[in-house]
Structure formats: C-alpha cells, structure tokens
Residue frames as qw, qx, qy, qz and C-alpha x, y, z in Angstrom:
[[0.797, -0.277, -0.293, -0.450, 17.17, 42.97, 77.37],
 [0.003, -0.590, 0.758, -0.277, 17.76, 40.98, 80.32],
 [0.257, 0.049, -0.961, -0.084, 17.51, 37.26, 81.32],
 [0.358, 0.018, 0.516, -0.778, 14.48, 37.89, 83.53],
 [0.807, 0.163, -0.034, -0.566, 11.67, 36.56, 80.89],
 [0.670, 0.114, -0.724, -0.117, 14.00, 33.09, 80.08],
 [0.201, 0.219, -0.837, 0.459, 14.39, 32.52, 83.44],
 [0.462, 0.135, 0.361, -0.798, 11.15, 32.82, 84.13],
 [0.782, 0.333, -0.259, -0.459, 10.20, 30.64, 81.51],
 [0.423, 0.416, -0.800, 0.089, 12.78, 28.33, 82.42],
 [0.203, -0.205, 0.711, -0.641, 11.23, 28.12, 86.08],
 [0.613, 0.181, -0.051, -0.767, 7.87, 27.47, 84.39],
 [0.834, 0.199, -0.330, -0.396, 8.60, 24.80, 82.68],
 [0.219, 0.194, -0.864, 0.409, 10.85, 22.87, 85.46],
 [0.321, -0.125, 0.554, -0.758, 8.07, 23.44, 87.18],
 [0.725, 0.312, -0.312, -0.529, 5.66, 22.12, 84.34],
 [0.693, 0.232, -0.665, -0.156, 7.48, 19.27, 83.99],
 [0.050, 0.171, -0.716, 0.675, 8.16, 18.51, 87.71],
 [0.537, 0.160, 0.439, -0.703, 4.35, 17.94, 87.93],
 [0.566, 0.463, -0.534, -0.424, 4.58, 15.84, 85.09],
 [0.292, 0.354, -0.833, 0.309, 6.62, 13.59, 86.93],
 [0.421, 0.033, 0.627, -0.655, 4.30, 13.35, 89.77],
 [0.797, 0.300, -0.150, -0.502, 1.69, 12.71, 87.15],
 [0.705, 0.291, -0.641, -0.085, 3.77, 9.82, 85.31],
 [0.013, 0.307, -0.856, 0.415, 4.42, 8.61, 88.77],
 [0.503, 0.093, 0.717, -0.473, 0.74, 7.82, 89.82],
 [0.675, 0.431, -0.383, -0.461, 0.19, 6.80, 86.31],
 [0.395, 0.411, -0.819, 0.067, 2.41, 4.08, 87.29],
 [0.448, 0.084, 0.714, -0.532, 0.20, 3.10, 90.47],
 [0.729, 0.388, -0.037, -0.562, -2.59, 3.12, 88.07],
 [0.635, 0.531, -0.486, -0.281, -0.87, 0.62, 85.86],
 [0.058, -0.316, 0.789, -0.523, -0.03, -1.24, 88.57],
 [0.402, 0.109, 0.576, -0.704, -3.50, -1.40, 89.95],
 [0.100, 0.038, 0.797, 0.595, -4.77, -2.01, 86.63],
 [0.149, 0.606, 0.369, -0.689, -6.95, 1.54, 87.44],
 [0.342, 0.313, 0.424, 0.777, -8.14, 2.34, 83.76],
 [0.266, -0.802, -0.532, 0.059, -10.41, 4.96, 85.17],
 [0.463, -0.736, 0.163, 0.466, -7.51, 6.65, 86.87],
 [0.477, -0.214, 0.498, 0.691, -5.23, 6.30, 83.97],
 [0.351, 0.756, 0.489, 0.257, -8.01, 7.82, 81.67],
 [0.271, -0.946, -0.133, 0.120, -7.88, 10.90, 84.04],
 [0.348, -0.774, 0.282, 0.449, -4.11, 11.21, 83.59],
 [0.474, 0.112, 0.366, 0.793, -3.46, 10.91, 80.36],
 [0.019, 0.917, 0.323, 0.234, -6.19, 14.00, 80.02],
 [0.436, -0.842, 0.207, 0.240, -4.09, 16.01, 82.47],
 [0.652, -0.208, 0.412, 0.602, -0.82, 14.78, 80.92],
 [0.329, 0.553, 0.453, 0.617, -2.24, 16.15, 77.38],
 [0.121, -0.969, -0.207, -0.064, -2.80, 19.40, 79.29],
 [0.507, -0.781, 0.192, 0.309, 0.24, 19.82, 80.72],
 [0.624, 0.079, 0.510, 0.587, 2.12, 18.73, 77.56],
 [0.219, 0.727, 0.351, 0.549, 0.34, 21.99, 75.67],
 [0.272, -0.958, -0.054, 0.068, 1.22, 24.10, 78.31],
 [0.743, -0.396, 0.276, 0.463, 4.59, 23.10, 78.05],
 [0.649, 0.218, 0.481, 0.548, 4.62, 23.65, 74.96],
 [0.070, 0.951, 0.134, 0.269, 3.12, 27.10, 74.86],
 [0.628, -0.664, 0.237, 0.329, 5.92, 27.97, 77.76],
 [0.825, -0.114, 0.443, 0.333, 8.48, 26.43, 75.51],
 [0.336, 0.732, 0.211, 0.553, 7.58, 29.03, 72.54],
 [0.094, -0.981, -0.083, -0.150, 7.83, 31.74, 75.00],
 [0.680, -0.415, 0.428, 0.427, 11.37, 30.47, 76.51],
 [0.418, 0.331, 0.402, 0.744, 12.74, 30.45, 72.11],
 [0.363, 0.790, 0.151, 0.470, 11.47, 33.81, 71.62],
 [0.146, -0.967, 0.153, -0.143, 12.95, 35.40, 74.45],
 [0.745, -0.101, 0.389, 0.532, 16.19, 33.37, 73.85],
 [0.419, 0.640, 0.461, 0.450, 15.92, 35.01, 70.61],
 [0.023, -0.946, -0.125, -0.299, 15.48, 38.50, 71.58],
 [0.728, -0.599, 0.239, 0.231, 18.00, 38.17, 74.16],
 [0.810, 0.157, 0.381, 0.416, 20.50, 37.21, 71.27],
 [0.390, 0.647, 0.358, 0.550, 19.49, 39.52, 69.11],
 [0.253, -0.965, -0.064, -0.022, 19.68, 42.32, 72.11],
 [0.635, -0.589, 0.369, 0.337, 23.47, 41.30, 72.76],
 [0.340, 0.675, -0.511, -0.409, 24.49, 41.64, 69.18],
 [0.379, -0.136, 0.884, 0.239, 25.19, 37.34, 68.90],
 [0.158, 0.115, -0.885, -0.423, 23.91, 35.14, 66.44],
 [0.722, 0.058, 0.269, -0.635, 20.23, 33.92, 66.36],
 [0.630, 0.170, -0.724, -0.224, 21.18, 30.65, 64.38],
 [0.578, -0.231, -0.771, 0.135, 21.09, 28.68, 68.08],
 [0.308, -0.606, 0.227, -0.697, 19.53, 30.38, 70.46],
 [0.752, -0.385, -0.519, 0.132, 19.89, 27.50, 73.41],
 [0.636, -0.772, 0.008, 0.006, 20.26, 27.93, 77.08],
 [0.851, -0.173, 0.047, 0.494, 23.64, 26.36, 76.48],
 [0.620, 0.383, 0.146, 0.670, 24.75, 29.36, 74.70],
 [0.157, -0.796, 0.044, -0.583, 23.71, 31.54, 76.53],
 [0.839, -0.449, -0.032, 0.307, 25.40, 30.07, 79.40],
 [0.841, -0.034, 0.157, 0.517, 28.26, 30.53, 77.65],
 [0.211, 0.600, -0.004, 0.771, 27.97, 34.34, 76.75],
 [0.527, -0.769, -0.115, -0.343, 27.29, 35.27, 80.52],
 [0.283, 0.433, -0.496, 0.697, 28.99, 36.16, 83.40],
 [0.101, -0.156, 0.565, -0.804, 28.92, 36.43, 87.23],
 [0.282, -0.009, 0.802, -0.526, 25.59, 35.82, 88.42],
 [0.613, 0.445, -0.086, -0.647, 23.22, 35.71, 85.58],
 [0.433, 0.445, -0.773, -0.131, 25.58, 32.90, 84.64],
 [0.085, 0.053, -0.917, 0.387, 25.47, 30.96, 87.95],
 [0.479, 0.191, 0.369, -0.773, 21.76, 31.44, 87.99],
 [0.777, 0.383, -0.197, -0.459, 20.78, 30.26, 84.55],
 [0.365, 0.350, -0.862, 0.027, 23.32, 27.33, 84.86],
 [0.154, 0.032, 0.926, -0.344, 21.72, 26.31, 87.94],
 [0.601, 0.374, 0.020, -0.706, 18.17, 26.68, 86.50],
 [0.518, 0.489, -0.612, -0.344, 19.28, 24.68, 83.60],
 [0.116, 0.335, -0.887, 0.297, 20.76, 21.87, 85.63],
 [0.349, -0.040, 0.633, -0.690, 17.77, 21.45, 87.72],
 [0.590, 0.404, -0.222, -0.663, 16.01, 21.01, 84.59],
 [0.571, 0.303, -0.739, -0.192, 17.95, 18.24, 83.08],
 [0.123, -0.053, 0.880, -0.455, 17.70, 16.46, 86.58],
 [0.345, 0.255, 0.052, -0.902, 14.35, 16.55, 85.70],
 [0.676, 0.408, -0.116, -0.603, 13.78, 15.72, 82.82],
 [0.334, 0.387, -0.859, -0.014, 15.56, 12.48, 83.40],
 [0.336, 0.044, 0.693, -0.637, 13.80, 11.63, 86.24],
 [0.668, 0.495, 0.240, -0.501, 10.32, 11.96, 84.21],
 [0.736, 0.294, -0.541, -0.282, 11.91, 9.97, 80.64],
 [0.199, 0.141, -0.958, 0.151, 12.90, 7.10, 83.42],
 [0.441, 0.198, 0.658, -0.578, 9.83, 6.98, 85.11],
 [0.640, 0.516, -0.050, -0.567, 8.12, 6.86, 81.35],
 [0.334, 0.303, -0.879, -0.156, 10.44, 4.06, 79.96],
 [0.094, 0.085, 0.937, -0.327, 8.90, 2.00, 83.19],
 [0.587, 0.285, 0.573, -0.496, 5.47, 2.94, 82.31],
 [0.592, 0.429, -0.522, -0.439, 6.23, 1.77, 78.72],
 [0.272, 0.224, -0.935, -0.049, 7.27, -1.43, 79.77],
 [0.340, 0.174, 0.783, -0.491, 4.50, -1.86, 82.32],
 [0.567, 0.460, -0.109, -0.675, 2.09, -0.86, 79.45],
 [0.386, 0.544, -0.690, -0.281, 4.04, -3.31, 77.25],
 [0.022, 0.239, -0.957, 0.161, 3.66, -5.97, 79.64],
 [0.544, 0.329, 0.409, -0.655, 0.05, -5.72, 80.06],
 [0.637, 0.485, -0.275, -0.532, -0.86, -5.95, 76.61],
 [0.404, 0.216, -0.888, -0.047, 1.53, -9.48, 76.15],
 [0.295, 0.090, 0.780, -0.544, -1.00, -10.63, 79.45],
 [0.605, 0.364, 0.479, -0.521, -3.97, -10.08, 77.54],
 [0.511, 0.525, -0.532, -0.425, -2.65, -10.72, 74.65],
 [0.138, 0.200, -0.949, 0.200, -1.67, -14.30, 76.26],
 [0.376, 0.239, 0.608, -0.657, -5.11, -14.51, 78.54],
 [0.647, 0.397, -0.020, -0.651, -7.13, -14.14, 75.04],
 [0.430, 0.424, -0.745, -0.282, -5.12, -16.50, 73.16],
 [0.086, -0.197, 0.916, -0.338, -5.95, -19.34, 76.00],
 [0.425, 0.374, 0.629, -0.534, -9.20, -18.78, 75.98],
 [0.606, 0.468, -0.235, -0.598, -9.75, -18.77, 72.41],
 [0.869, 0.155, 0.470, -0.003, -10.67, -22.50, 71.31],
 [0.093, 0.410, -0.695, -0.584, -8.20, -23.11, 67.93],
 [0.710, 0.413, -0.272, -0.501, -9.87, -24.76, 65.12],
 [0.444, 0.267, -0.855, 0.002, -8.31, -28.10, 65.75],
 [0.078, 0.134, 0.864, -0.480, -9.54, -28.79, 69.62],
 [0.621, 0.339, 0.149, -0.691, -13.19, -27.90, 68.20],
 [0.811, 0.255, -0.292, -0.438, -13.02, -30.14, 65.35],
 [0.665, -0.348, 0.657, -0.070, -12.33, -33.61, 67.23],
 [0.824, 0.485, 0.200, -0.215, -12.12, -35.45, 63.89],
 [0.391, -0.444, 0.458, 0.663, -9.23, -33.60, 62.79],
 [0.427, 0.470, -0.253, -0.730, -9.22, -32.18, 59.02],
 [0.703, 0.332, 0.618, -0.116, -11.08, -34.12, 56.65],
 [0.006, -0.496, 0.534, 0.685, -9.21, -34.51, 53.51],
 [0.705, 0.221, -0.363, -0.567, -10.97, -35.73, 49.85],
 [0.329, 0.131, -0.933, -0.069, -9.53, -39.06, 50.15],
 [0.259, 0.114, 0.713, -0.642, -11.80, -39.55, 53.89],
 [0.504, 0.355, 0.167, -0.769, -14.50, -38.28, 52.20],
 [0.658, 0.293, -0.480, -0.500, -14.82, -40.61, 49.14],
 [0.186, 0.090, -0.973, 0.102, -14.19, -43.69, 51.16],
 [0.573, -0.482, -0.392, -0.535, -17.68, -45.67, 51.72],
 [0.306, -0.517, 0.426, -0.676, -18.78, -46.15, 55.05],
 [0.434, 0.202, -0.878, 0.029, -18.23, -49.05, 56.76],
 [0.657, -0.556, 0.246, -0.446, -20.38, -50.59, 59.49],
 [0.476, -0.475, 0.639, -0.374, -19.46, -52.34, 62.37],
 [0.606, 0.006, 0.781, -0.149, -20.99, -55.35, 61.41],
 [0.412, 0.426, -0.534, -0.603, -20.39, -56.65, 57.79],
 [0.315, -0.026, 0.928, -0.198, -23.24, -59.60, 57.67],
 [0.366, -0.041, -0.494, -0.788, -25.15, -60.78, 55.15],
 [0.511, 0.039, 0.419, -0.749, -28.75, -61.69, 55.94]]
C-alpha cells in the first residue's frame, strides 16, 4: 500500500482545520463586536467542520493502519510520527513536511481559541458585574435596616409626650 490515501487525508484535514482558523478568527471579531447573531452562525459552521474533521480523522487511522499492517510493522501506534520514521527519501520528506504544516496549524487555531476563551470569559464577568449593579440588594430597599424582635416589641413613642 502506499502513502497516497494518508497524505491525502493529511492534506484534508490541514486544510479542514486551516478554515477553522479563519472561522475562530472572525469568531473573534464577533466577540469583539459583541455580534451574537454572527457568533450563532459560527459556532454552527464550527460544529460542521469539527464532524468533518472528525470523519477525515477516521479515514487518516485506518489508512495509517493498513499502511502498517501492509509493511509488516506493528499496528499498536499507528501515528504519522512513526511512520515518519519507517520511511525514506521522498515519501519521508513529503509526509514530514505535511505533518509540520499541520502542527503550525494547529497551534495557530488552539492560540487563537485560548483568546476567544478569555474574550468569552471576560464578557460574562461584564455582565455578570453590569447585573449585579443594577440589581437593588435587600438592604438599599429596606431604608429601615433589619428589624430585629427587640424593635418590634418596643411601644411607640410620639413626638409629643403631653398630657391633656
């Protein structure tokens, strides 16, 4: 068998994810803008692209797998890495650079996601802050302050204590 279907799968899903990125990038405008509209739209898309990936991703392990199992190796780890490492000459320098491109990648797209975690993260402590202001507390409503038994059982005094 030959490396034609991982690489192909490999291209897929650089590619997959490489539109991801873009995604998480105007995701970050969105969050910015404080577009929920927009951001509805991309997490829909994101959940698409995340099941494609993942279909890809099976198809990339079995033909690791078969690949293995064509070359007489082990099938306990079928990774890219290892198969780097059984390969030669250009099949070698191909999938390495493939591979590479990948991880460039997929860094790219978990840093751009840390920032929309925090932007998320910050939002939420805004409105979380924004509600809390605007909610009246149970003390500035009762101008009196708490009425405790003792208050209550004392008689009520007027102003003017005159007998008639």
């Amino acid at each position: 068998m030959t490396l034609k279907p991982v690489i192909q799968c490999m291209d897929q899903l650089k590619q997959l994810h490489e539109s991801l990125l873009i995604l998480s990038r105007k995701k970050t405008e969105a969050l910015k803008t404080n577009n929920t509209t927009d951001l509805q739209q991309m997490l829909t898309q994101e959940r698409k692209h995340v099941q494609a990936i993942n279909k890809v991703e099976k198809q990339r392990g079995d033909a690791a797998v078969s690949w293995f199992e064509a070359q007489g190796l082990s099938t306990y780890d079928p990774t890219i890495s290892n198969m780097i490492n059984n390969l030669e000459g250009d099949s070698q320098v191909q999938l390495q650079d493939i591979y590479e491109e990948m991880v460039l990648v997929l860094s790219s797209l978990k840093q751009q996601e840390q920032l929309n975690a925090e932007l998320t993260k910050q939002s939420l402590q805004f409105i979380n802050l924004s509600l809390n202001m605007l909610q009246p507390s149970l003390e500035s409503v009762n101008y009196a302050g708490r009425t405790t038994a003792s208050n209550r059982n004392k008689p009520k005094r007027s102003t003017f204590d005159s007998k008639a």
